[in-house]
N, C-alpha and C positions, 0 to 999 in steps of 0.2 A: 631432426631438429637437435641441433650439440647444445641443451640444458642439462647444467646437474643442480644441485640441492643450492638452493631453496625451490629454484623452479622446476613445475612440473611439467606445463604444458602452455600452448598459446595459438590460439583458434582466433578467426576473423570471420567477418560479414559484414555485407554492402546493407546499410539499414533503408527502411523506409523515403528518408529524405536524402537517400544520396551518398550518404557519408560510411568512413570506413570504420566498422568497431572490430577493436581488436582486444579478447580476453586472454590475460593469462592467468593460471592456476597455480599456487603456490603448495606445498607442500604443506605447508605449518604457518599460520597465522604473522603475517609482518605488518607493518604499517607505513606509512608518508612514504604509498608508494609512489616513481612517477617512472616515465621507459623514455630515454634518451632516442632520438632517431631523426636522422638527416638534418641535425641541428640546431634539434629543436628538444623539448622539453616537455611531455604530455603529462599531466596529473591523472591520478585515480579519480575519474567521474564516480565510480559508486560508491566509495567509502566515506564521503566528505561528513556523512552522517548515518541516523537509521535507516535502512535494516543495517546493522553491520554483519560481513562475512571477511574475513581477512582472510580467508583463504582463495578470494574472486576478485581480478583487480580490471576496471575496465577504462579502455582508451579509448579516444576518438581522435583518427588521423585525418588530416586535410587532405592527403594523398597514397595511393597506396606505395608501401618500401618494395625498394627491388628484392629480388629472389637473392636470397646470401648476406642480404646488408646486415649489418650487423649491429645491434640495440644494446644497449645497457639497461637495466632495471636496476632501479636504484632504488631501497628499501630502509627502516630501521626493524631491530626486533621487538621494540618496546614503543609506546606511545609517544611518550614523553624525549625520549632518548634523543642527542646529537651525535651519536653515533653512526654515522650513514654510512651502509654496505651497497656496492657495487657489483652486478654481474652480467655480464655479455653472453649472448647469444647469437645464431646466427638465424634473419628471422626466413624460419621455411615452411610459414603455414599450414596450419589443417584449415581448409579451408570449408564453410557452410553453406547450405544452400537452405533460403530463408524457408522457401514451397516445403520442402521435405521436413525443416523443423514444426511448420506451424502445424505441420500434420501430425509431427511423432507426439506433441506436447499438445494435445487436443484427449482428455481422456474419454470423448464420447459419452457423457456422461447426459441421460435425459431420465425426465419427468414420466413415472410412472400414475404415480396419483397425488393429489395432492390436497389440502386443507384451510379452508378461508375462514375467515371474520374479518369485522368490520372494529376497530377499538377503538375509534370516535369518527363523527364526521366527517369524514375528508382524510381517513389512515385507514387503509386494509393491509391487512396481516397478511400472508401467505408461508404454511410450511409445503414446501417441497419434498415428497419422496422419489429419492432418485435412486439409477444404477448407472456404474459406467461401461464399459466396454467389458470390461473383465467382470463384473454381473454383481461387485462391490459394491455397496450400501454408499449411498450422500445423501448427507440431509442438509437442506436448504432452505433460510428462514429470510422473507423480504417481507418488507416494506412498502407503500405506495401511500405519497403526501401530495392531497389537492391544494397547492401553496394559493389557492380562493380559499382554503379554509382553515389550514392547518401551517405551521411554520420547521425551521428548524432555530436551534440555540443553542451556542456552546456551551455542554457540560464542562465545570473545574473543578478541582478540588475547595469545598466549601465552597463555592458559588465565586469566587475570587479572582483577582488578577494577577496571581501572582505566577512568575511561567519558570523559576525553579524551584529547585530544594521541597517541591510538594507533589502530592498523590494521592490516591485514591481511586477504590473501586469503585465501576460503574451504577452499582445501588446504591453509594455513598454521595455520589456525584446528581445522581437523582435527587434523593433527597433530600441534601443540600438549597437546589433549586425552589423543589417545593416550600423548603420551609419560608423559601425569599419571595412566594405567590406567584412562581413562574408552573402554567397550569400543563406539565408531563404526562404525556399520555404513553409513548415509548423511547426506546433506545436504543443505540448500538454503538461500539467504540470510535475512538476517533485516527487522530495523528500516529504516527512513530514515534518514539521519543528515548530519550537516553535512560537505560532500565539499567544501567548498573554504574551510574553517575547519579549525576544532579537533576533528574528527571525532566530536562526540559525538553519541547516539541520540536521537533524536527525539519518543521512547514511553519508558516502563517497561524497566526492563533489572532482570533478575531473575535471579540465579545463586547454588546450593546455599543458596536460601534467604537469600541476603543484595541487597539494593537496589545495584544498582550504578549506578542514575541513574534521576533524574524521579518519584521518589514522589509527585509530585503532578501527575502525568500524566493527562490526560482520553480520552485515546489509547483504541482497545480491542485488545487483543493477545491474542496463545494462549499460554495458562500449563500450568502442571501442578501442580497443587494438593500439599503433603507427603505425601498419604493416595494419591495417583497418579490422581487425577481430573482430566482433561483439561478447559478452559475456556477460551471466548472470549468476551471480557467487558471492563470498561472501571470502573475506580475509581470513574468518576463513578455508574456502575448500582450497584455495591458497593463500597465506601469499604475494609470488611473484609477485603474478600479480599487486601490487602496482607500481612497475617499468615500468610495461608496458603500462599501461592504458595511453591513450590522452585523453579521455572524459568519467566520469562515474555520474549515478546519480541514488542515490539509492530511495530503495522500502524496504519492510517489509518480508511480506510472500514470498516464493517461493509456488507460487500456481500448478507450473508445474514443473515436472522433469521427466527427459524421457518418456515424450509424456505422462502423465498418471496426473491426480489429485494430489496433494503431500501437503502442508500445507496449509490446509482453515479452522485453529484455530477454529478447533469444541469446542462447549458451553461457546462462546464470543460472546458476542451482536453485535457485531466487525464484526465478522461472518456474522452471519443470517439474521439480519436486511439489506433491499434492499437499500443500499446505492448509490447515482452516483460514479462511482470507474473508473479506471486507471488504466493497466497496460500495462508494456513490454513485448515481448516473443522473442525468437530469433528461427526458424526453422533449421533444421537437416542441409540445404544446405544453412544456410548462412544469409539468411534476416531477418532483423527487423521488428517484427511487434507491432506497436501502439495502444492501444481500447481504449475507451472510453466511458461509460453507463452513459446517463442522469437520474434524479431521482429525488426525492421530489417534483414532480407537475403531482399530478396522472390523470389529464386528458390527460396532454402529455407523461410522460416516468415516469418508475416506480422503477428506480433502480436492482442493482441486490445483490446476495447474493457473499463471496465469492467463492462458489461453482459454481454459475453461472459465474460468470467471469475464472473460470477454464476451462471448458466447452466449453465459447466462445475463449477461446485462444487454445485450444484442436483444436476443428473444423475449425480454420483458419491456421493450420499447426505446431504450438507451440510447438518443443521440451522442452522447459525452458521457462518461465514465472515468473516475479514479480509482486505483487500487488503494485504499487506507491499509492502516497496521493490521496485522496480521496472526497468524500463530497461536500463542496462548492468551491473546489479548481478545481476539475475537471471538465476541459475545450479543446476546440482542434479550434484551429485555419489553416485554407489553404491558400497560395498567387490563386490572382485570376488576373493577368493583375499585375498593379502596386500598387494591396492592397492587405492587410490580412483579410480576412473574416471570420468572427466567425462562425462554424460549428452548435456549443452544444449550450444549453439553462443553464448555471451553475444556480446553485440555491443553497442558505444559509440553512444551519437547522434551522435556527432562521427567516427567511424570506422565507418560500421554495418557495412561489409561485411568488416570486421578483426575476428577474435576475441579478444576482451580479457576478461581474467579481473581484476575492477576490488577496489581491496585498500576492505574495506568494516570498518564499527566490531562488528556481532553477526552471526549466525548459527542457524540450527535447525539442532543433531541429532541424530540418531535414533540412539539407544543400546541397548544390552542389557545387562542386568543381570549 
């Protein structure tokens, strides 16, 4: 493949519905990237927002390019910049095969033992002690909400509507609620959001029924419908469900769709690499389920992939599944008596082996009426 600098590299696969994805890898961080080809004009689908990697740019072609054709990438180095750099290539694939990825990016990772309670009504707790393939420690804290008894509600900074320029950690976000008689019993992070801007979400921000950001969001996120029906789901599938929603907070990938593995962004670092991650799922009859995979401190828990977080939302009953934020944001807190007690061990990419409880824009929690 004739790339030189900035690009690195550029890999393809036939995804699940059909379509051709095509990554290229960049050397060094650019942006407003998009790859010229047969006339056409492709945007960077995964950098439009959070998570950002500017070194991962990904495309969705309508057809595959012939062998040799030749692409332009068109890039700036700066954010803001109108200075647009140009570079051609000639496109001659590494090509993937989906079977052999979903295998390589599967850490094997199971349940040795593990540790219940019940922290109200209609909410059990579950840590998980795990090992993966390689005989590495994971620890994994879920959730399980009888939405006949219990709810969910979006945590914000001070209880509020406000969806920039604010923040806060997820004990602050607790709190908050309480002090406003919303009755918290647990939690765990929410959205993406812009962490080194204006802090705002990433997805749909849904609270008492009112849009507090991104009504035109293609995201798919777990909501809770006015009528108390749990749903994970995505504007774009249903445009309506805007009206209905009381509480929504979104995620990225839909890692589950009827019952079965569905988007875990094969040949994204994003992917593969064992991250601490987060998601929602909602099973066939009804309930919420919450997880949580600690990571970055490999004496104690080792992260997972997001084919592992598929997998464990699979085996916990998950018709549908979101992957929410991630990294050093991923967190789970439970009422214990008259406190919140921190579950998880969060940990920084930049500090992994310091625990840092990181001040994020939303939040899920689990309520009682």
């Amino acid at each position: 493949m004739q790339i030189h600098a900035p690009l690195k590299e550029a890999k393809y696969i036939i995804t699940d519905d059909g379509r051709l994805k095509a990554v290229v890898y960049t050397k060094h961080a650019v942006y407003n990237a998009s790859l010229l080809c047969g006339g056409r004009e492709y945007t960077d689908y995964f950098n439009d927002d959070e998570p950002y990697d500017r070194l991962t740019h990904v495309f969705y072609f309508d057809s595959e390019p012939a062998a040799g054709e030749t692409l332009t990438f068109r890039f700036t180095l700066r954010k803001k910049s109108k200075n647009v750099r140009r570079q051609s290539f000639a496109f001659e694939p590494v090509y993937a095969d989906a079977e052999t990825l979903l295998e390589e990016y599967d850490s094997g990772t199971v349940s040795e033992r593990e540790e219940r309670e019940t922290v109200a009504d209609g909410v059990e707790y579950a840590h998980y002690f795990c090992k993966n393939k390689e005989g590495a420690p994971v620890h994994v804290f879920g959730l399980t909400v009888d939405t006949q008894k219990a709810t969910i509600y979006t945590g914000t900074p001070d209880d509020g509507y406000i969806s920039v320029g604010v923040r806060a950690k997820v004990p602050q976000m607790i709190d908050a609620a309480v002090k406003n008689g919303v009755n918290v019993v647990a939690a765990m992070n929410g959205d993406f959001f812009d962490m080194f801007g204006d802090a705002h979400p990433a997805g749909l921000c849904i609270k008492n029924g009112v849009v507090v950001a991104n009504a035109d969001s293609k995201r798919h996120f777990l909501g809770v419908k006015k009528d108390g029906t749990p749903v994970i789901a995505s504007l774009a599938e249903d445009p309506a469900l805007l009206r209905e929603l009381e509480h929504a907070v979104a995620g990225l990938q839909l890692i589950v769709k009827d019952g079965e593995i569905f988007d875990w962004s094969p040949l994204e670092p994003f992917s593969y690499v064992r991250h601490p991650r987060t998601a929602a799922g909602v099973t066939k009859d009804g309930k919420i389920l919450l997880l949580e995979v600690d990571g970055r401190i490999p004496d104690y828990s080792n992260g997972a992939t997001l084919v592992d977080l598929a997998k464990m939302m699979i085996k916990l009953g998950a018709d549908r599944a979101v992957n929410l934020d991630g990294g050093g944001s991923s967190i789970t807190y439970t009422k214990d008596g008259d406190r919140f007690v921190l579950r998880s061990n969060p940990a920084d990419l930049f500090r992994p082996n310091a625990m840092l409880i990181r001040k994020e824009y939303d939040c899920i929690l689990v309520i009682k009426s």
